[in-house]
C-alpha positions in Angstrom: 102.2 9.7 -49.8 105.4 8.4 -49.0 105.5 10.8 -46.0 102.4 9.0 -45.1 103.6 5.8 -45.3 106.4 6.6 -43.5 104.5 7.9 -40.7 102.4 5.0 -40.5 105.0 2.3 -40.2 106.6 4.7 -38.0 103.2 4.4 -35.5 102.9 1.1 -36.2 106.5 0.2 -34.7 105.5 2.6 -31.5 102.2 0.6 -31.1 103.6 -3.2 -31.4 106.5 -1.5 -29.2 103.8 0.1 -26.3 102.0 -3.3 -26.6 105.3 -5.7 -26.3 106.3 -3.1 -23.4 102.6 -3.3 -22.2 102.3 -7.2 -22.4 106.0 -7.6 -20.8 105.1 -5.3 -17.7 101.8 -7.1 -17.5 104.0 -10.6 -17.6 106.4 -9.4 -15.3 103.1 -8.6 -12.7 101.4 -11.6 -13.3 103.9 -14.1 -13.6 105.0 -16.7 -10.1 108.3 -15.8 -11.3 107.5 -12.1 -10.0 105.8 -12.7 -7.1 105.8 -10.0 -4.7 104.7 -11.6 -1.6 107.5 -11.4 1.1 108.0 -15.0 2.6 105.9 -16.2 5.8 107.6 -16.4 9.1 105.0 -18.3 11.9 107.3 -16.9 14.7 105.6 -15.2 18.0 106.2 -11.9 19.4 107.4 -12.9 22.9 108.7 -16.9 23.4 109.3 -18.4 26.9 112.5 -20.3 26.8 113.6 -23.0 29.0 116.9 -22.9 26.9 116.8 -27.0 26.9 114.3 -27.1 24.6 114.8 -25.5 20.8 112.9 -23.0 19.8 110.3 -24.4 15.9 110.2 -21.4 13.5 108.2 -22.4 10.3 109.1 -20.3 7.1 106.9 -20.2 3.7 107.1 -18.9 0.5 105.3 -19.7 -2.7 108.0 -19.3 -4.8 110.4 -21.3 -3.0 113.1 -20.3 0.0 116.5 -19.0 -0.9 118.5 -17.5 2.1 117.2 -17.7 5.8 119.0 -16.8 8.7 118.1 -16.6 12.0 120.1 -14.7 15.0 120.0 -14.3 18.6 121.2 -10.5 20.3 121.7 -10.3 24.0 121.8 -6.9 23.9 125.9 -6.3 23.6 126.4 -9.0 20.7 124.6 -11.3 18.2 125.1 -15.1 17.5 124.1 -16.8 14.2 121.8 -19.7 15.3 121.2 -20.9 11.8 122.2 -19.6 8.2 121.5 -21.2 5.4 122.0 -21.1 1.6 119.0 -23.4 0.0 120.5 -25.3 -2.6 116.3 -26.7 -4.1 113.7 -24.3 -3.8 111.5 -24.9 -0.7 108.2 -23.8 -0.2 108.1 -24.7 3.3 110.8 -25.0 5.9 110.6 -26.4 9.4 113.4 -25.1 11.9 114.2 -26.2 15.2 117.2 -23.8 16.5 119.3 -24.9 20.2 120.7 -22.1 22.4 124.5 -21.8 21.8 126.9 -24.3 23.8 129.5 -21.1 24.0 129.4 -18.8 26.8 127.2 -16.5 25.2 124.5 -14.3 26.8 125.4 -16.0 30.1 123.4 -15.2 32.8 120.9 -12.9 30.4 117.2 -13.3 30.7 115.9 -11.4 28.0 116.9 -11.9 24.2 116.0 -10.4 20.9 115.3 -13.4 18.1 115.4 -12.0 14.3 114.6 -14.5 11.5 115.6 -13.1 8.0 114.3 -14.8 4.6 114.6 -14.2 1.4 112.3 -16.1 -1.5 113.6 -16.9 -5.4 111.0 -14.4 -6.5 112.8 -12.1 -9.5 111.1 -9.2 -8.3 113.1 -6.1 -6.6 115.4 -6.5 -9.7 116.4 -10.6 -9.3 117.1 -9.5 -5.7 113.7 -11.2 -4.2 111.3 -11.1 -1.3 112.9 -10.2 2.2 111.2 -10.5 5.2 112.8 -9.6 9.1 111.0 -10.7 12.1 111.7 -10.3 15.2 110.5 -12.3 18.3 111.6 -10.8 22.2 112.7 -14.5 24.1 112.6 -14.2 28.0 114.4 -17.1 29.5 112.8 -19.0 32.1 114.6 -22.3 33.4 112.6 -22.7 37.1 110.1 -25.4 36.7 106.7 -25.0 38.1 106.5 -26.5 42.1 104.1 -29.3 42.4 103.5 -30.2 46.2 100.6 -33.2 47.2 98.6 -32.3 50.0 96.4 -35.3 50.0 95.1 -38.5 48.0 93.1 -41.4 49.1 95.2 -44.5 51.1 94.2 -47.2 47.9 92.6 -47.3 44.6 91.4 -50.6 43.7 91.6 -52.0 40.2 88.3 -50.9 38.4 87.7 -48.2 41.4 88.3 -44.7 41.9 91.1 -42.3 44.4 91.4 -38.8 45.1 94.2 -36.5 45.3 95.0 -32.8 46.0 97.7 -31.3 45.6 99.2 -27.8 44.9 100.8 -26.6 41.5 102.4 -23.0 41.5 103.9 -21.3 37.9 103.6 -17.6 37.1 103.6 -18.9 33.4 101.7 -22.3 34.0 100.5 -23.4 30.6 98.9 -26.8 31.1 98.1 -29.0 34.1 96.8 -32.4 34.6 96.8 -36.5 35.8 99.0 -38.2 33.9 98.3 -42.0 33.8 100.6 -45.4 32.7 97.7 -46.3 30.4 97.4 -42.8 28.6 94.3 -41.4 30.1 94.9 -37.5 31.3 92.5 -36.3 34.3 92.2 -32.9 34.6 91.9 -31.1 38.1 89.5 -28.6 39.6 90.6 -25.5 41.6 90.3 -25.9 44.8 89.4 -24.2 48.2 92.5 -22.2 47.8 94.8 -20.0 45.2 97.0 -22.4 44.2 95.2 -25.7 44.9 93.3 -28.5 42.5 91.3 -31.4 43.2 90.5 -34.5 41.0 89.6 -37.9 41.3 91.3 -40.6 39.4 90.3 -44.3 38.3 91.8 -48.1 37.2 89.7 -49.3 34.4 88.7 -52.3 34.6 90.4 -54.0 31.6 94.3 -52.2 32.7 96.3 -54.8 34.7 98.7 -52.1 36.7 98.2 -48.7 37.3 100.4 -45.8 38.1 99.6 -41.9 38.2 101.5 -38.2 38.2 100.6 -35.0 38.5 102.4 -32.9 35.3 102.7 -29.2 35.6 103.9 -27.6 32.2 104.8 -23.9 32.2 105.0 -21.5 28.8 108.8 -21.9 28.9 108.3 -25.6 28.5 110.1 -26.1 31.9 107.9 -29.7 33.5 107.6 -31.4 36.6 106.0 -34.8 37.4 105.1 -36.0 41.1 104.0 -39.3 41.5 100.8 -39.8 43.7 101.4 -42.5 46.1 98.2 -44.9 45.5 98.8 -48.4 47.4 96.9 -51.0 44.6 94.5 -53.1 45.0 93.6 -55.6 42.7 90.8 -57.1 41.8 89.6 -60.2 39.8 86.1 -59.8 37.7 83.9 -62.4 36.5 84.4 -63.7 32.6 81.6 -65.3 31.2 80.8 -67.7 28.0 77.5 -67.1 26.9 76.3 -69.5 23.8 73.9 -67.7 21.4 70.9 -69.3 20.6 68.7 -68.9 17.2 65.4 -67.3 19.0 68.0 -64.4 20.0 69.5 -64.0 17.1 66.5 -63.7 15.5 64.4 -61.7 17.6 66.0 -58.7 20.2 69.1 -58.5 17.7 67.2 -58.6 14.6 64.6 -56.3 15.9 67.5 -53.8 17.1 68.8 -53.9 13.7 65.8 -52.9 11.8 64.9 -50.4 14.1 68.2 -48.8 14.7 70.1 -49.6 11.3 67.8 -51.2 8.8 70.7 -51.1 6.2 71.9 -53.3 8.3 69.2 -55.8 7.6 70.7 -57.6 4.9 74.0 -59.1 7.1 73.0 -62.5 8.5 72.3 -63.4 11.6 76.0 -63.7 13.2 77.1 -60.7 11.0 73.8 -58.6 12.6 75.2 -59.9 16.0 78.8 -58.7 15.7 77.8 -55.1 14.3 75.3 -54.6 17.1 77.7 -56.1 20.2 80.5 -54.5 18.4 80.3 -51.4 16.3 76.9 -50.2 17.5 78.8 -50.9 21.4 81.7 -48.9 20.0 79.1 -45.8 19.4 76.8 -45.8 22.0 79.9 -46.0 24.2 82.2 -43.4 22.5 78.5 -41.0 23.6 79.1 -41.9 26.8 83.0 -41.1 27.0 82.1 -37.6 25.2 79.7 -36.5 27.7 80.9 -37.9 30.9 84.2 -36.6 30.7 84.1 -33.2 30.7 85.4 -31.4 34.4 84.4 -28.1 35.9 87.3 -25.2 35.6 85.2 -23.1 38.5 87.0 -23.2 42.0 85.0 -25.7 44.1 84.9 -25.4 48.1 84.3 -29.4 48.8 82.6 -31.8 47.6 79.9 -34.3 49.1 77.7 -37.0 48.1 75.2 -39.4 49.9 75.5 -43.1 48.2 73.8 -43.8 45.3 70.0 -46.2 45.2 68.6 -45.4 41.8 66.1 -48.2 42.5 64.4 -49.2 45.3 64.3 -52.7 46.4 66.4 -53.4 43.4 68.0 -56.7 42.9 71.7 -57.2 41.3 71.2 -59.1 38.1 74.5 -58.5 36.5 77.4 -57.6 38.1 80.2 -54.7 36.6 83.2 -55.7 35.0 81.9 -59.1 33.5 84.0 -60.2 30.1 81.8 -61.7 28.5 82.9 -64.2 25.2 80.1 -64.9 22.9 80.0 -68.5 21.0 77.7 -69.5 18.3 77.8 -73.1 17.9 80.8 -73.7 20.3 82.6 -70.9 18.1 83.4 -68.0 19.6 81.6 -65.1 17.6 82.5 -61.8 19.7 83.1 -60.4 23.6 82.2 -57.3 25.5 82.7 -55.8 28.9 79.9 -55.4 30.9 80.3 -51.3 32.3 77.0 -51.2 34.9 75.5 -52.9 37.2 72.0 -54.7 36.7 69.5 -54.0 38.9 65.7 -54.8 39.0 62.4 -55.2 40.6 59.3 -54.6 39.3 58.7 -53.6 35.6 58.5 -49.9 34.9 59.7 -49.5 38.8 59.9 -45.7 39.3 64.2 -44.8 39.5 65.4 -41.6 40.8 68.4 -39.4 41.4 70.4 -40.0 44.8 71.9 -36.6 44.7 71.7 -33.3 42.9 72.7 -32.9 39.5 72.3 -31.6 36.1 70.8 -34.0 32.8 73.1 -34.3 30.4 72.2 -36.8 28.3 68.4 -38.5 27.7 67.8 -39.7 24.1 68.2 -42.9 23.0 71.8 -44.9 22.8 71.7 -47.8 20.9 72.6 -51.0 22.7 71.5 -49.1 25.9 67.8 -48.1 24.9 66.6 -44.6 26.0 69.6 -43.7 28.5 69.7 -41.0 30.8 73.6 -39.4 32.3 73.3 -36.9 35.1 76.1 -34.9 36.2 76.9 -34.4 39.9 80.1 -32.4 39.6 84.0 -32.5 39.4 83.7 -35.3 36.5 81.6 -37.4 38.3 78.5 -39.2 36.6 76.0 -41.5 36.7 74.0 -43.4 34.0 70.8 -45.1 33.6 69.7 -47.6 30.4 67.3 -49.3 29.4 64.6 -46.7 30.8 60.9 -47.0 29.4 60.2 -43.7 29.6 61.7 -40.3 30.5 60.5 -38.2 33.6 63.3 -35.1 32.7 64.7 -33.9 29.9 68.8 -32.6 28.8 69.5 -29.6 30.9 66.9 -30.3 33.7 68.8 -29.5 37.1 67.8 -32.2 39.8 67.5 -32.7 43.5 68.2 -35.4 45.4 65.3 -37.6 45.7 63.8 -36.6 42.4 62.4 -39.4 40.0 64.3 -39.8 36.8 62.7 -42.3 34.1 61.1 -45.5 35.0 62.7 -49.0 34.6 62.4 -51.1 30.9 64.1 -53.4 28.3 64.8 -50.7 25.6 68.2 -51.2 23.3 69.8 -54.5 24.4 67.9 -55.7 27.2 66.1 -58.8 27.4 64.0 -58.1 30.9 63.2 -54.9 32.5 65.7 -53.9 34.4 68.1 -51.1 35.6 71.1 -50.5 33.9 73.2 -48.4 36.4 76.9 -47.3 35.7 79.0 -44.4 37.4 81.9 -42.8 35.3 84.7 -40.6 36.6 85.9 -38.2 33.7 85.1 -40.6 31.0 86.0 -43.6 32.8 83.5 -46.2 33.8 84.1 -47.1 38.1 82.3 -49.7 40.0 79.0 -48.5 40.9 79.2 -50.5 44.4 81.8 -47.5 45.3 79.4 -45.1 45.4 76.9 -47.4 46.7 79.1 -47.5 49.9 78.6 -44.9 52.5 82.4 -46.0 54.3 83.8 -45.9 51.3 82.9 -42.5 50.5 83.4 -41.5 53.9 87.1 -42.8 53.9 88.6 -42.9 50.3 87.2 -39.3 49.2 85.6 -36.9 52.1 88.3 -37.6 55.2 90.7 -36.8 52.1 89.5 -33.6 50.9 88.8 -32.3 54.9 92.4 -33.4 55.6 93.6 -31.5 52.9 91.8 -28.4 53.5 92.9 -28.7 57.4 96.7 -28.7 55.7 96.1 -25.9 53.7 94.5 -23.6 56.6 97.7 -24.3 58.4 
């Protein structure tokens, strides 16, 4: 018996032993303190260097950062660019390392980058996580050429240039139009390997205007050309329009109800402001989305007759008009007007003046059932107000075809024409491309001049 016993407390100390050996191994696997992921190195194979610029390395670890250190071998020797002993544990770390001031690696265009980290994991005995990556850096300080071959003579506030020019980069990473008021335009290849064309424009509601062309390679490496526009300014109409009841009331309250009926409960000034004002900022950010997007496919030229969407039509409202709303002598709201009003008879038949794709033709708030046709290298027009649709998104058009017909849908108070041209997102006077000279001078003598350069 007493052997028994003996035996039994004897297998009962091996059992709470396995399990406390059991549970400890199974702590020791499961616990963040023995984590067994290496840390996370967001580091590149290959990096273009301009050796001006320093080189971001992100490091992460979920149990915190203790050691990094990241070093730079030209092939005969290595320098330290940063080492590092993390005094608080750090899940993430951000690193921006600088090419030594000494005189190492001088002359060398091809680097080896090594980035070593080690987490405060226990595992691998208390020793932690390691990880080694390396990165192969080829040095590239030449900045990408940048030559203009052409832009239009003047660009008149609220109006539209060209330019062409000629950007050349083996490792060319980004390329565009850089303007003083933040807007980028983006080129289109053109007629030749190493050539773009774009047009630019002056909105309306910027009082100077200034533009580049910035050529970015891989490396970093940039270059900025200015494109010599002579400026033309140009004064537009402002307007003070006092709101009456019967308006308030009727077309905006209607608009409301049928385009926001939770609206419905705002009063009448309140109904105004959210319809000239938020429903505007909608309908118009639409507009911006689709009209600004540019063809990447080389183009050859690129022609078109002036634009008459409607025939006979009358100006009604002219393009660029501020216009300050008052409601009892107090002024309530103001809005730019982006088109050009034209009209004749009601539901007068409108049509296309050149070839072009549909891009748009649904109904846009404030501008009724509205209808944008794209005629190519980020030009568009628009048409509002339309009673009814004669093509539909994706139709591709000729010149001369017949589009909607004229109406006083969204925020019109007569039928009428609404008629706008955009360049790249950016509404342009519509009398532009109304004017045969103008085109003639400003954009087609520019882009055969050009051409005529580059055939040289």
């Amino acid at each position: 018996m007493k052997r028994q016993r003996k035996f039994s407390l004897a297998a009962l100390s091996l059992g709470m032993i396995f399990l406390i050996l059991v549970g400890g191994v199974a702590y020791v696997f499961n616990s963040s303190l023995f984590e067994r992921d290496a840390p996370q190195v967001n580091l590149p194979k290959e990096i273009e260097w301009n050796l001006k610029d320093p080189i971001h390395i992100q490091i992460s670890d979920q149990s915190g950062l203790k050691r990094v250190k990241v070093s730079l071998f030209d092939g005969e020797k290595s320098v330290d660019l940063e080492s590092k002993e993390l005094k608080t544990s750090e899940a993430l770390l951000d690193l921006n390392v600088t090419f030594p001031k000494t005189g190492f690696g001088a002359n060398k265009k091809l680097f080896e980058l090594t980035v070593e980290a080690i987490d405060r994991s226990k595992w691998n005995f208390f020793a932690g996580n390691a990880a080694h990556v390396k990165a192969i850096v080829k040095v590239d300080t030449k900045r990408p050429e940048v030559t203009i071959a052409g832009s239009s003579y003047k660009i008149m506030k609220g109006g539209a240039a060209v330019v062409v020019f000629k950007a050349q980069d083996e490792a060319m990473k980004s390329l565009y139009i850089e303007t003083n008021f933040g807007k980028k335009f983006y080129p289109t290849p053109f007629y030749k390997e190493g050539y773009y064309l774009s047009l630019v424009a002056w909105p309306t509601q910027v009082e100077n205007f200034s533009a580049s062309v910035v050529a970015i390679d891989r490396a970093g490496n940039i270059t900025k050309t200015h494109i010599p526009y002579f400026l033309q300014d140009r004064k537009y109409r402002t307007s003070t329009i006092q709101l009456e009841d019967r308006f308030l009331d009727g077309k905006i309250a209607d608009l409301v109800a049928e385009m926001a009926p939770e609206r419905s409960s705002l009063d009448r000034l309140e109904k105004f402001k959210f319809v000239n004002e938020t429903m505007r900022g909608g309908n118009e950010e639409l507009i911006l989305n689709v009209t600004s997007k540019v063809p990447t496919t080389p183009v050859q030229g690129f022609f078109l007759k002036p634009f008459y969407p409607l025939r006979n039509g009358k100006v009604v409202a002219s393009f660029g008009d501020h216009r300050f709303y008052e409601y009892q002598k107090q002024p309530t709201s103001e809005s730019y007007h982006l088109g050009l009003d034209l009209a004749s008879n009601a539901q007068a038949t409108m049509q296309t003046s050149n070839d072009g794709v549909v891009v748009l033709a649904r109904e846009n708030g404030i501008y009724g059932n509205n209808i944008i046709i794209d005629h190519g290298l980020g030009v568009y027009s628009l048409y509002g107000h339309c009673s009814s649709f004669l093509v539909k998104e994706g139709d591709v058009l000729k010149a001369g075809d017949a589009i909607a017909k004229t109406g006083m849908t969204g925020l019109a108070l007569g039928d009428h024409l609404h008629f706008g041209m955009y360049v790249q997102g950016v509404d342009v006077r519509p009398e532009e491309w109304m004017d045969e000279q103008w085109l003639k001078e400003s954009v087609f003598n520019v882009i055969d001049a050009a051409k005529k350069l580059v055939d040289r």
